[in-house]
C-alpha positions in Angstrom: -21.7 -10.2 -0.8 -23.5 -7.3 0.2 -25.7 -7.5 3.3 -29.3 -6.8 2.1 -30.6 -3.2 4.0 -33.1 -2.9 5.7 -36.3 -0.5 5.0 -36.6 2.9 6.0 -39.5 5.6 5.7 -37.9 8.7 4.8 -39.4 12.0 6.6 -37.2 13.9 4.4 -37.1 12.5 1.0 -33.3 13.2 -0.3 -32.4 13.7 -3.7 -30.4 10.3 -4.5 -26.9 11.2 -6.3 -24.2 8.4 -7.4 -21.4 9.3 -5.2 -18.8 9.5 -8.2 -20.0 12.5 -8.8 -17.9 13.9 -6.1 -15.0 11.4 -6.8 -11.2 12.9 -6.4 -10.2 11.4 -10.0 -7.6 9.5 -9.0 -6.9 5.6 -7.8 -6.6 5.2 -4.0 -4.8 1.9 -2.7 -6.1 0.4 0.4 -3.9 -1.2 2.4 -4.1 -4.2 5.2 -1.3 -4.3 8.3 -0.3 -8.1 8.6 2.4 -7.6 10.9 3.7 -5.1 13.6 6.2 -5.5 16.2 8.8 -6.1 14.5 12.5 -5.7 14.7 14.0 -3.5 12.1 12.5 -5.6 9.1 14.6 -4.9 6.0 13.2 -7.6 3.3 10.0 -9.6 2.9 10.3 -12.6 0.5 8.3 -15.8 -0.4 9.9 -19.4 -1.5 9.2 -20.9 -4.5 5.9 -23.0 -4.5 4.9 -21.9 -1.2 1.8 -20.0 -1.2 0.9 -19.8 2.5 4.0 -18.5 3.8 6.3 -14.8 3.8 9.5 -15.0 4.8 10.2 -11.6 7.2 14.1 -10.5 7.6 15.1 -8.5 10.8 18.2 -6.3 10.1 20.1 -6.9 13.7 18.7 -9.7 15.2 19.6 -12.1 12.2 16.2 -14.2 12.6 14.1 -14.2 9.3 10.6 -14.9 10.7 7.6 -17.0 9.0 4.3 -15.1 8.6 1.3 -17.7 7.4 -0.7 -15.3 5.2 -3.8 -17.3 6.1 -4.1 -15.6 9.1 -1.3 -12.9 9.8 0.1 -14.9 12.2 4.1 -15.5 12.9 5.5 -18.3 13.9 7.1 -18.1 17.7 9.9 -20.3 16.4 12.4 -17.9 13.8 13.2 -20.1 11.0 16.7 -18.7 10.9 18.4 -17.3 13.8 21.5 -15.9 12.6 24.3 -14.6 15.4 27.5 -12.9 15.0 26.5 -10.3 13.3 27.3 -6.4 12.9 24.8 -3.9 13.4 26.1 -0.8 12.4 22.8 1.6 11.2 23.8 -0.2 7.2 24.8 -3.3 8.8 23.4 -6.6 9.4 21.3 -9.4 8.0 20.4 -7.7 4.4 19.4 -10.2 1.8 17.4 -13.3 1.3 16.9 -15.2 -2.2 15.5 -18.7 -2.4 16.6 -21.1 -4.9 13.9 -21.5 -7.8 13.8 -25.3 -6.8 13.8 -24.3 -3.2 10.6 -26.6 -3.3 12.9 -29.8 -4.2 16.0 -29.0 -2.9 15.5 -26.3 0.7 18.4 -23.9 -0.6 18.4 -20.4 0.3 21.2 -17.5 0.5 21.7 -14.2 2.9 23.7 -11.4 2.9 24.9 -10.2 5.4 27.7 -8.2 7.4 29.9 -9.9 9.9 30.9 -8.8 13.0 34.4 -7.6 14.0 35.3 -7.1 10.4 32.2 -6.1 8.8 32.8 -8.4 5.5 29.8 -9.1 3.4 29.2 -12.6 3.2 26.9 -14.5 0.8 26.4 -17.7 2.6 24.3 -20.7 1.7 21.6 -22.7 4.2 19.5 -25.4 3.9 16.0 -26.1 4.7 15.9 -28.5 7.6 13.9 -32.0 7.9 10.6 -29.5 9.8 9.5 -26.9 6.8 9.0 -24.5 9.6 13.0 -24.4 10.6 16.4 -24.5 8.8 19.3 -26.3 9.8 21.8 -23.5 11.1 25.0 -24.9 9.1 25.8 -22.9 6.5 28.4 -22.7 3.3 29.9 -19.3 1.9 29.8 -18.3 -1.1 31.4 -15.6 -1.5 32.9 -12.8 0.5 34.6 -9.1 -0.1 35.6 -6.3 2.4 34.1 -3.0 3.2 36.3 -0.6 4.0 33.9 1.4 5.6 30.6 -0.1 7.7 28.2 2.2 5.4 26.5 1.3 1.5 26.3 -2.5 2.0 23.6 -2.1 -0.3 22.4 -6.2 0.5 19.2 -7.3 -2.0 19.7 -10.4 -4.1 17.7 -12.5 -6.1 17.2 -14.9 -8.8 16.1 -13.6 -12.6 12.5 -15.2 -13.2 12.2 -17.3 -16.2 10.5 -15.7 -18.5 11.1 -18.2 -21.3 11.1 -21.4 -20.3 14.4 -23.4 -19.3 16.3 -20.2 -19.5 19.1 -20.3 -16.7 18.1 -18.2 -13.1 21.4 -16.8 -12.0 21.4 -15.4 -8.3 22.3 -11.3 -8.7 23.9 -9.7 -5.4 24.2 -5.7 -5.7 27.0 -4.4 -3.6 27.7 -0.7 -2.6 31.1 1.1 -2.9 32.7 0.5 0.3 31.0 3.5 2.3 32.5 6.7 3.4 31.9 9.1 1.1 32.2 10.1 -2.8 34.1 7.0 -3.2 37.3 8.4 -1.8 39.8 7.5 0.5 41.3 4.2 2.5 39.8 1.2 0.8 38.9 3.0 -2.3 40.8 2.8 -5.9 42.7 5.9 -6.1 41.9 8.0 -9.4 38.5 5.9 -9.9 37.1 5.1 -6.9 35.4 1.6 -6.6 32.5 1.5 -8.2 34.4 2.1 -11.7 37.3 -0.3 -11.0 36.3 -3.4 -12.8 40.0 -5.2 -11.2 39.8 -7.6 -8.7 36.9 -5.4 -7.0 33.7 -6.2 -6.4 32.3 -3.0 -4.7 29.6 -0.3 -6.4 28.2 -3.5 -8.8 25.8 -5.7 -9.7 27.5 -9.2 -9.8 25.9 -12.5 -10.9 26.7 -15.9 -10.1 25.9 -19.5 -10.7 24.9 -21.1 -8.0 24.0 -24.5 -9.0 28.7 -24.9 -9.9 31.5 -24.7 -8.5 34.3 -23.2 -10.6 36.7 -22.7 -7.4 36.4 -26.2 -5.9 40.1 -25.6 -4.5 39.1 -22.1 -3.0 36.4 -23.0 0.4 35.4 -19.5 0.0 34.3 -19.3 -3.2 31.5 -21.7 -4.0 30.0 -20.7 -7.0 30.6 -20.8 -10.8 30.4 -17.8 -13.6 28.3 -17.5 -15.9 30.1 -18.1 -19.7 27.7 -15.0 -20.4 28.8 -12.4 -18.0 29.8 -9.3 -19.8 33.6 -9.5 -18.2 34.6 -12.9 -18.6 37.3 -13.6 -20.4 39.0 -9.5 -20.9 40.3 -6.8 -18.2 37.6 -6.9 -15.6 36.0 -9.4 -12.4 34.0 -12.3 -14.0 31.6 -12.3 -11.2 30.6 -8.2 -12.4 27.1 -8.2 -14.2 26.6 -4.1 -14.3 28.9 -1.6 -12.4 29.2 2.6 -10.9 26.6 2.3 -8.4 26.7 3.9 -5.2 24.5 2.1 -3.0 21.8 0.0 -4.9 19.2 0.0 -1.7 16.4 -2.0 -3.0 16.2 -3.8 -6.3 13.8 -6.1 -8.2 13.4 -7.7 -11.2 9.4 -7.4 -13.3 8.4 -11.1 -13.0 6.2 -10.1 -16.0 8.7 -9.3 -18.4 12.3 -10.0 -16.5 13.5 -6.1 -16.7 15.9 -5.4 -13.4 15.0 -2.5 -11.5 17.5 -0.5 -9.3 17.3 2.2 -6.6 20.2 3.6 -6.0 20.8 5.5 -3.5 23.0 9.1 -4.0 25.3 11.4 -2.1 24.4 15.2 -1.7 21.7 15.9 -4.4 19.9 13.2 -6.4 18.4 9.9 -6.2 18.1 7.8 -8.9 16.2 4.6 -10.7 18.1 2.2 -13.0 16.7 0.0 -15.5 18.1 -2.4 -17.1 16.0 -4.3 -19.8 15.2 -8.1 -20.1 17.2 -8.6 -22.9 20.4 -6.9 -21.5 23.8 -8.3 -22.4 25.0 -6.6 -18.8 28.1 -4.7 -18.7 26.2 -1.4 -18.0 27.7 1.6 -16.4 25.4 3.7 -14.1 28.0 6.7 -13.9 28.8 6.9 -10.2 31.4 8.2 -8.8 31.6 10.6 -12.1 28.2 11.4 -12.3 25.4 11.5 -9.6 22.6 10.7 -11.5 22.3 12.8 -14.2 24.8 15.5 -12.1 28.5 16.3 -12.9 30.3 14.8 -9.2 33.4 14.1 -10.3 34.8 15.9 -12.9 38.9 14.9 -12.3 38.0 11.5 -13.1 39.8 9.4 -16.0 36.1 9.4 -17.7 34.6 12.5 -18.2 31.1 13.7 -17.0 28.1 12.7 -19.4 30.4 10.4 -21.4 28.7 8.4 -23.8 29.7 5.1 -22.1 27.6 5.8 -19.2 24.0 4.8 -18.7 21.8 7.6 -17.4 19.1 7.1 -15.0 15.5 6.6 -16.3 14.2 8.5 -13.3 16.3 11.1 -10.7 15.0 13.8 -7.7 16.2 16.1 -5.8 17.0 16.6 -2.4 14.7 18.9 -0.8 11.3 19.1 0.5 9.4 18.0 -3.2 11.7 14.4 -3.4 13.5 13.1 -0.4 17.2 12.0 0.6 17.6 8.4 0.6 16.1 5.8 -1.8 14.3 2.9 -1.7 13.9 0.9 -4.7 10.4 -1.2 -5.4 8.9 -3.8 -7.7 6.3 -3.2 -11.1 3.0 -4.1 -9.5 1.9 -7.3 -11.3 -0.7 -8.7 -8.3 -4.3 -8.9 -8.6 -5.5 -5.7 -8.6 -5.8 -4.4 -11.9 -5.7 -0.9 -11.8 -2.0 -1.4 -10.8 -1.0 -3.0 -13.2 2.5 -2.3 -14.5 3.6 0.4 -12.2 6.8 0.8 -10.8 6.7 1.7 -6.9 9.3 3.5 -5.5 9.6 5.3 -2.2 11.9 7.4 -0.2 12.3 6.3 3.4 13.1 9.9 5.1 10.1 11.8 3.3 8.5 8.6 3.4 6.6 10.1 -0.5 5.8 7.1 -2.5 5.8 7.7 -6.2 4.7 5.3 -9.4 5.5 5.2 -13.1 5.1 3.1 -16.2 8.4 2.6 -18.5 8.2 0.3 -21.8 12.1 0.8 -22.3 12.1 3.4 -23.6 9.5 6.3 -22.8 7.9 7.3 -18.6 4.7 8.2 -18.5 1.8 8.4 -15.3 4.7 9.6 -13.2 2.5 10.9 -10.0 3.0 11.1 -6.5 1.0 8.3 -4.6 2.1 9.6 -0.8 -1.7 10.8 0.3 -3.2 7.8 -2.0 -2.2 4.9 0.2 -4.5 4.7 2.7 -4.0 2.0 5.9 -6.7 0.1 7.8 -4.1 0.2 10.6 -0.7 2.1 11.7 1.5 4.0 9.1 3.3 3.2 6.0 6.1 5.2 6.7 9.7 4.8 6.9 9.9 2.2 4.7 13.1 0.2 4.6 11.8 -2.0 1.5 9.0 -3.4 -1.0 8.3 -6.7 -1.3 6.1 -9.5 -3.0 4.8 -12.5 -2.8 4.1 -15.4 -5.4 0.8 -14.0 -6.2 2.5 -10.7 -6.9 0.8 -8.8 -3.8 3.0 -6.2 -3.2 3.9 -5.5 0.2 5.9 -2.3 2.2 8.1 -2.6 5.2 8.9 -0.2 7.5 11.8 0.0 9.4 10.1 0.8 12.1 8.4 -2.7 12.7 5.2 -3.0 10.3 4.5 -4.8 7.2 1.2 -3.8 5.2 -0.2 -5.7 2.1 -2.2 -3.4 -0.7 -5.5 -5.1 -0.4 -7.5 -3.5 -3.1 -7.5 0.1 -5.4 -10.1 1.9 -7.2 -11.2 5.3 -7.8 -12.3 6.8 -4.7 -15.6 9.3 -4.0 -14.9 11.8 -1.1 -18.1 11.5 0.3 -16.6 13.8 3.2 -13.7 15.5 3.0 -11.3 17.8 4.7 -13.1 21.4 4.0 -16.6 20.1 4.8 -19.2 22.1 7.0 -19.5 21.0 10.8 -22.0 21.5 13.9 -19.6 22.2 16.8 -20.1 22.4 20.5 -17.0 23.4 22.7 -18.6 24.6 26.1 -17.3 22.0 29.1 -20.9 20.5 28.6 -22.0 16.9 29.6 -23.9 15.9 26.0 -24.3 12.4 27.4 -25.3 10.1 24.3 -28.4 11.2 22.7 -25.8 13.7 20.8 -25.0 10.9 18.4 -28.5 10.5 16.8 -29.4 11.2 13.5 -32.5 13.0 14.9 -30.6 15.4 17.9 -31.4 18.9 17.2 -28.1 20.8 16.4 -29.4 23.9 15.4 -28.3 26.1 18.0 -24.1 24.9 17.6 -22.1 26.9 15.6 -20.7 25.4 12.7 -17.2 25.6 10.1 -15.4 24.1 7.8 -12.6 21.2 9.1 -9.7 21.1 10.0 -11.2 22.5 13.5 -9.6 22.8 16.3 -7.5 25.4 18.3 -3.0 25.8 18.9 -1.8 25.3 15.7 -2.5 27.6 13.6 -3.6 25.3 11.0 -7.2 25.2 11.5 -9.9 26.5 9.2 -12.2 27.3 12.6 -10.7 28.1 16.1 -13.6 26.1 18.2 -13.3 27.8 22.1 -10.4 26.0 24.7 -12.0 27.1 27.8 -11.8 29.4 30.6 -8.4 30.5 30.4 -8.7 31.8 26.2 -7.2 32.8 25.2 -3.7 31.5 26.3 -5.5 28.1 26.7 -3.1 26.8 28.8 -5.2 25.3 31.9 -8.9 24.6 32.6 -8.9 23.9 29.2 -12.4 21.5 28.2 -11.7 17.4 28.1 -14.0 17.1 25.1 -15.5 18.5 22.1 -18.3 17.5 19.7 -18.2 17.4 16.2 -21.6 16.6 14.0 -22.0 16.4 10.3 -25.4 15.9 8.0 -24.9 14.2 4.4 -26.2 16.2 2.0 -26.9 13.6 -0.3 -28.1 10.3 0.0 -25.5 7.7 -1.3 -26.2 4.1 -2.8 -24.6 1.8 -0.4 -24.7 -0.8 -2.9 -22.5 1.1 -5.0 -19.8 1.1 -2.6 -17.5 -1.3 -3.0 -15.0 -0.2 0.1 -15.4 2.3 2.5 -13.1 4.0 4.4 -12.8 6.2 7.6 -10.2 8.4 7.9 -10.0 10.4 11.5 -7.6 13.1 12.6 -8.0 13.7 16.3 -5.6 15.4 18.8 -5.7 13.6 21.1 -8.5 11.0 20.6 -11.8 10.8 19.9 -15.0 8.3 18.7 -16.8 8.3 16.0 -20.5 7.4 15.4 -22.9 6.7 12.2 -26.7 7.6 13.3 -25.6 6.6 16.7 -23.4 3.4 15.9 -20.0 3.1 17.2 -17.6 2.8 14.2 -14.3 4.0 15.1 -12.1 4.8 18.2 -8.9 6.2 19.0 -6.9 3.5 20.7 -6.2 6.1 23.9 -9.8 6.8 24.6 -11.3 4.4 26.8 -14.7 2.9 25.8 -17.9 4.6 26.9 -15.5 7.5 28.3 -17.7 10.1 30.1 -17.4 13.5 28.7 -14.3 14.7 31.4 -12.4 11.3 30.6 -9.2 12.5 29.0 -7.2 10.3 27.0 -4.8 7.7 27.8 -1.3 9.4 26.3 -1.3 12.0 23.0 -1.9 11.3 19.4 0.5 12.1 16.6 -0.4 15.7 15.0 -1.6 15.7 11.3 -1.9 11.7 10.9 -5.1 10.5 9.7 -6.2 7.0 11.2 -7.5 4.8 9.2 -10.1 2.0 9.5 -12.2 0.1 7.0 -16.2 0.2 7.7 -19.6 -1.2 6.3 -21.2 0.8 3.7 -24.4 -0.3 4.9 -23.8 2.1 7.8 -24.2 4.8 5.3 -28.0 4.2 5.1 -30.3 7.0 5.8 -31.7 6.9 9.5 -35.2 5.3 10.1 -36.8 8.6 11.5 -35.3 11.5 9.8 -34.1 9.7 6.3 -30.7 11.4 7.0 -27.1 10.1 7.9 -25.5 11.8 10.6 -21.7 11.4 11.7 -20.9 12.5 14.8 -17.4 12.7 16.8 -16.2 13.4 20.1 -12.5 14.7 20.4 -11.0 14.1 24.0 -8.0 16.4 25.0 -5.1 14.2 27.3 -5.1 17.0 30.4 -6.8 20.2 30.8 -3.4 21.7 30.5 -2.9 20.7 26.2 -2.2 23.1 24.4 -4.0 22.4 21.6 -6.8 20.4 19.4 -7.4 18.9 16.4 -10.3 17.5 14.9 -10.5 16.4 10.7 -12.7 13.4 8.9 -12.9 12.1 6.0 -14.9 9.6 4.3 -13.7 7.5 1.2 -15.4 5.2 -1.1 -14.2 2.8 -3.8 -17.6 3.2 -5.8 -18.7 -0.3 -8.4 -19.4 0.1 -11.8 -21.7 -2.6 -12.4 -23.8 -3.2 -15.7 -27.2 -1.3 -15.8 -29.4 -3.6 -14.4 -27.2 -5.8 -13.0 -28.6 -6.2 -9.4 -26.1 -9.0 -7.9 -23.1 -7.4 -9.4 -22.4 -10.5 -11.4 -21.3 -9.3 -14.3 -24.3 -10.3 -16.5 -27.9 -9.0 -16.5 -30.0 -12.6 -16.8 -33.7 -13.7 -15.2 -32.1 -13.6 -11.7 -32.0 -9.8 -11.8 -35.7 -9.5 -13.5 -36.5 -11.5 -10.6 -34.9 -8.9 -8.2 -37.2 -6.5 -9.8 -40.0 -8.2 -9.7 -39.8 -8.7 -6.2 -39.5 -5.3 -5.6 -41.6 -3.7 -8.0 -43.5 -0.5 -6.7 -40.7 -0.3 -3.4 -41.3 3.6 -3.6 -38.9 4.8 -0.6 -35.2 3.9 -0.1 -34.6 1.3 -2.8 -31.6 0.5 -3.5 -29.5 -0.3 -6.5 -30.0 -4.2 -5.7 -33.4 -4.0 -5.3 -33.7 -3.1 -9.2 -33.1 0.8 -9.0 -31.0 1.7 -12.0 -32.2 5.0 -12.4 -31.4 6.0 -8.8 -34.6 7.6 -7.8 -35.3 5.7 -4.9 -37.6 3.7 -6.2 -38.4 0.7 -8.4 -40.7 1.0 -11.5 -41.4 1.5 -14.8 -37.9 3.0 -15.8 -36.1 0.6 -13.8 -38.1 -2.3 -16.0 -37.2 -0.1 -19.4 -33.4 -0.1 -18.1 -33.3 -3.9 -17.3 -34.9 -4.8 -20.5 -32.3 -2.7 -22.9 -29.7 -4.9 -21.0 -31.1 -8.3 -20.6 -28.6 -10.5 -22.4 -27.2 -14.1 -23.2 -23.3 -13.6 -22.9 -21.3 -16.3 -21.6 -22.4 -16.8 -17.6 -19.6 -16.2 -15.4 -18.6 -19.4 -13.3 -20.9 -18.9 -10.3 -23.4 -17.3 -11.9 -26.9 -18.5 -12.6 -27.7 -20.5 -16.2 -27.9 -18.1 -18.8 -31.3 -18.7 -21.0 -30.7 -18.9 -25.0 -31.7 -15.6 -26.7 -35.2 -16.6 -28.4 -36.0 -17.8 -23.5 -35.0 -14.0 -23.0 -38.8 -12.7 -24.8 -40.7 -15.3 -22.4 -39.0 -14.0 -19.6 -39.9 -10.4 -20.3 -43.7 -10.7 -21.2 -43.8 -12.9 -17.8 -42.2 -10.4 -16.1 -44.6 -7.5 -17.6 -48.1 -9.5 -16.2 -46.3 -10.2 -12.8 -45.9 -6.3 -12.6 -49.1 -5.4 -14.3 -50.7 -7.1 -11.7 -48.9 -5.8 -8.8 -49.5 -2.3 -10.3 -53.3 -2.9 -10.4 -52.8 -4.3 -7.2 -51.1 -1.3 -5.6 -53.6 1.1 -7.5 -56.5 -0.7 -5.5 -54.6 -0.6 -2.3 -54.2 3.7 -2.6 -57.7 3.6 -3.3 
């Protein structure tokens, strides 16, 4: 619901221009932090029927935590607290996959590594009597060595069931054993693992039956095979679903459509993406150790490189500055947000770049890197040691480093400031006090430059003065500088659906609208004077990100223009250097013409809207009936609501939708309504 603006009389009168018209072209994702804090999370997962909860895995303290998505909030009580572990950097508590009748039943599985040995173990718990807690007894599963304590690899997770009663098997990738190039103590001499299909369960993707038990004489093996599995019954393990993986880090299956989705992780030069379709007998070979993606590794090997047997990759990069050196494997958006729809997110946690594609089986397309598109209301999305999703098919990204974010929204974004635009400077040791910050303080006299401003890094577009000691700049250096920016075009805050701040300040600094207060840096104390320094640095080159009214973005009272204004605070006279960037993003609607309360249908409830505001000459909005975004509200903005004044179907909370022949009697009312508030106005100018 959009808060209604308040008037303004405009000294200057603006041209009024839709903001799109500045709009980068591409979709922007907004995202929310739910959770920081946290300890090495690895895995976010919800149960089955349980639409309030997420269920956060911590790599080395074994406790999977309970975030209620109501309110962001996490339990204080872990619902798992799982000791004994190892925690070698790949080691730990990796995997969590609820039963699809986890709502009936409570079962749930981990992987993990245990401690001493460094086994995996899939082992089975149970929900306890309280929802919020499970009972801490446990069965395994199932069990193999590692031979080294590296590529555990970890994920699991039931297939959805895409046609109804079709069986949901529980799918465990595993990695090679570690080490490296699948060589050497623990490894199958002349193949390696991940191509020995004998009585060897490392490098696959195995799948088991849960819900049997075809070992019952056997305590650690508490499962049964599926009759289905490529390998029953010839020369290979029963439990083996797919096989020559390295170390699948992050997998997922499209709840949509049921295709499996692997990131595997590689060696020396590439990275790779697996697919496996929906309708997949199994029994596919991803190549490794022979082949590294798409790349000749292993030549010597009893299968040669590229043999036909082999399935390639459906995406690969390089190792270098362009792709990244590690993995992690994502999900096919299928949430709420539309514009999403169908891609495949994929990330790699040391370049942190996040990148996106569609694939129908058979051909990629709208490959693009998404890195600079994901913008956070809070912290960084960086780092990420997974993907995740919840029942409602928000997608969600965990970083290693202790923060969970959940894409809120997307949409094409307007840069209605970006890096590059002109700025008003002052850099003199001055006291400005606060009447700096108003829309109406004369500037005229500061210099000005395009951003990034700043001095000491050789990166900004204008070198703004230190201080006394220039230029070494290495004491008596000014606390604070002040930044000030005019719009040079009005913008519609009706149209703006989201708006985002994005600030770059080394080492902190506050932002202000026309003299409001709408962002600041978390080491800048509020209502700092102008020789307060900062409380600690900021991170160089790292836009903060906060989420802000777009009603802010209306013109000031007095001078009809919107000013933003900053103040950048150094940490000690003695840094070296400063920063100083902004941007300013909005997710601009697209509403019907005439369609005043964005309701998706232009009925008598918006010709009342414009009846009510008919002859508004200054500021009007696109709520109050001004379609032809001139400021005003008249006769064109009548023509415009009358071209579109329809009878489809009313949406659910919308008002009752007249029948076609009502439609003409609402018009010709509306017409002597504004004829007489024309003649009206007429006699009132007289």
């Amino acid at each position: 619901m959009i808060r209604r603006a308040p008037r303004f009389a405009a000294a200057t009168c603006l041209a009024v221009t839709i903001v799109a018209a500045m709009a980068r072209g591409e979709t922007t994702v907004f995202l929310e932090r739910i959770a920081s804090g946290l300890a090495r999370p690895v895995f976010v997962a919800p149960a089955p029927g349980d639409n309030s909860r997420l269920f956060i895995v911590e790599q080395h303290t074994g406790q999977i935590k309970i975030l209620n998505t109501a309110d962001d909030s996490i339990n204080a009580t872990p619902f798992l607290d799982i000791d004994g572990l190892a925690t070698g950097n790949e080691q730990g508590l990796l995997g969590l996959a609820f039963h699809p009748d986890y709502a009936a039943n409570g079962r749930f599985f981990v992987n993990l590594t245990v401690s001493g040995s460094g086994t995996t173990e899939i082992r089975e718990y149970q929900r306890s009597a309280n929802p919020n807690v499970a009972s801490t007894a446990f069965t395994r599963l199932l069990s193999y060595t590692q031979p080294q304590s590296n590529h555990n690899a970890g994920w699991m997770a039931f297939n959805p069931e895409i046609i109804p009663g079709e069986p949901q098997y529980l799918y465990i990738a595993s990695g090679d054993g570690g080490g490296g190039g699948d060589t050497g103590t623990g490894h199958t001499s002349g193949t390696g693992n991940a191509q020995d299909l004998t009585s060897n369960l490392l490098g696959k993707m195995l799948r088991i039956d849960v819900n049997g038990d075809d070992f019952p004489a056997d305590a650690n093996r508490n499962y049964a095979i599926p009759a289905s599995n490529p390998f029953v019954g010839v020369d290979g393990d029963d439990e083996i679903w797919a096989y020559g993986l390295r170390n699948p880090w992050r997998n997922s299956f499209d709840r949509t459509t049921g295709d499996l989705w692997i990131g595997d992780v590689g060696q020396n030069v590439r990275e790779e993406v697996n697919f496996q379709g929906a309708g997949s007998a199994g029994g596919e070979n991803y190549g490794w150790r022979v082949m590294e993606a798409t790349r000749c590794n292993s030549s010597g090997d009893p299968i040669p490189c590229n043999d036909a047997s082999f399935t390639p990759p459906i995406h690969e990069y390089n190792h270098d500055a362009s792709g990244g050196f590690s993995i992690t494997g994502g999900y096919v958006y299928r949430g709420p947000v539309d514009a999403l729809d169908g891609l495949y997110f994929f990330t790699d946690y040391v370049s942190s770049k996040i990148w996106a594609f569609r694939y129908d089986g058979a051909t990629k397309t709208d490959f693009a890197e998404w890195t600079s598109r994901f913008v956070t209301d809070a912290g960084s999305a960086t780092s990420l040691s997974s993907f995740g999703e919840d029942n409602a098919g928000n997608l969600y990204l965990v970083s290693l480093d202790g923060e969970i974010h959940r894409v809120r929204s997307a949409g094409e974004v307007a840069a209605i400031v970006d890096t590059g635009a002109q700025w008003k400077y002052l850099a003199n040791g001055s006291n400005q006090g606060t009447a700096w910050r108003a829309a109406a303080f004369d500037d005229a006299e500061w210099p000005a430059g395009p951003s990034q401003l700043g001095y000491g890094d050789d990166d900004e577009a204008t070198e703004i003065p230190c201080g006394s000691s220039a230029p070494n700049c290495n004491v008596n250096n000014f606390i604070t500088s002040y930044f000030r920016h005019t719009l040079g075009e009005r913008v519609d805050p009706s149209l703006v659906a989201e708006l985002t701040l994005q600030v770059l300040a080394d080492d902190g600094a506050a932002v202000y609208i026309n003299g409001d207060e709408v962002f600041r840096s978390e080491n800048l104390a509020a209502n700092a004077g102008f020789n307060t320094p900062t409380n600690g640095t900021a991170t160089e080159n790292v836009f903060d990100s906060v989420p802000i009214d777009p009603m802010i973005l209306l013109p000031d009272a007095i001078t009809g223009t919107t000013v933003i204004a900053a103040e950048v605070h150094q940490a000690s006279a003695t840094s070296s250097d400063v920063s100083f960037d902004l941007r300013l993003l909005a997710v601009m609607r697209t509403p019907a013409a005439g369609d005043t309360n964005f309701d998706g249908v232009v009925d008598a409830n918006d010709a009342a809207t414009l009846a009510a505001n008919f002859g508004l000459a200054e500021g009007a909005l696109w709520i109050d009936g001004d379609f032809d975004a001139d400021g005003a509200v008249g006769l064109t903005d009548l023509a415009i609501l009358q071209a579109h004044l329809t009878s489809p179907a009313a949406a659910s909370n919308a008002a009752p939708i007249p029948e076609p022949s009502a439609f003409a009697s609402i018009v010709a009312a509306l017409a002597v309504v504004l004829g007489g508030r024309r003649r009206s106005l007429r006699r009132t100018a007289a």
